[in-house]
N, C-alpha and C positions, 0 to 999 in steps of 0.2 A: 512821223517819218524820222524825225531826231534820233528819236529813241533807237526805233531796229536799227539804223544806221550806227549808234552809237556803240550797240551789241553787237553788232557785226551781223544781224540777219538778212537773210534775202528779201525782200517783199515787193509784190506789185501792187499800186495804189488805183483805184478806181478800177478794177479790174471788169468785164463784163464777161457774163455768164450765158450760154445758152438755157431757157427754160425747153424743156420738154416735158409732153403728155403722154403715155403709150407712142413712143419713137416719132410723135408729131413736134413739129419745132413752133412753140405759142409766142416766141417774144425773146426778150433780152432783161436779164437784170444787173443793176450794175453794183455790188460789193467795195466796202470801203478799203479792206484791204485783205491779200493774201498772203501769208506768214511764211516764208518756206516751205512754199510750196503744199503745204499739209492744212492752217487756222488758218479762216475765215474771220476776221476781226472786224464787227462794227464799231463805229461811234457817234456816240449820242448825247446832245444836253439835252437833257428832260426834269423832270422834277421827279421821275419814278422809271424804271424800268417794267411798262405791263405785255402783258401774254401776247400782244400782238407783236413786238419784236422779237420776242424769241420763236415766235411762229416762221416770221421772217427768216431767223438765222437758221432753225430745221432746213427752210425751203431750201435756202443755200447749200446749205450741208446736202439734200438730198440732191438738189442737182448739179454738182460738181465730184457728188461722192466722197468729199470729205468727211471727217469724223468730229472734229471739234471745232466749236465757233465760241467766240466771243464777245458779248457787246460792252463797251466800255463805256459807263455811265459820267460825264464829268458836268451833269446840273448841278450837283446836289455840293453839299459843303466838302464832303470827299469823295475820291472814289469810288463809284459803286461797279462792279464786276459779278456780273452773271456766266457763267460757261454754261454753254449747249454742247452733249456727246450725241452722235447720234450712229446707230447702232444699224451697219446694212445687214 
């Protein structure tokens, strides 16, 4: 939050998302944060970034209609940065 704030971006932090099915409403997910309105940004300490979180950030992407997501990796000795586009 330092950060965008110190860039000057907009973000909201914990943001919740409506999931839907076919126009059925399944649940709520909750996103670490929203960029301007536009990225989806996770964050993660892990020791790896695998296929299951960027599955995660798709789903976000598909259900909010955004187009880019980010997970921000800070296990590891540096930053690891993954971008998800996703293409409606």
């Amino acid at each position: 939050m330092h950060e965008f704030k110190k860039e000057n971006l907009s973000f909201v932090n914990q943001s919740i998302i409506k999931v839907k099915y076919e126009n059925i409403e399944l649940g709520n997910q909750r996103v670490d944060f929203i960029v301007e309105g536009k990225i989806i940004v996770e964050i993660k300490s892990i020791s790896k970034i695998i296929d299951i979180f960027a599955y995660q950030i798709l789903s976000y992407l598909k259900t909010t209609d955004k187009k880019v997501g980010l997970i921000l990796n800070f296990g590891r000795k540096s930053l690891e940065v993954k971008r998800m586009v996703y293409k409606l």
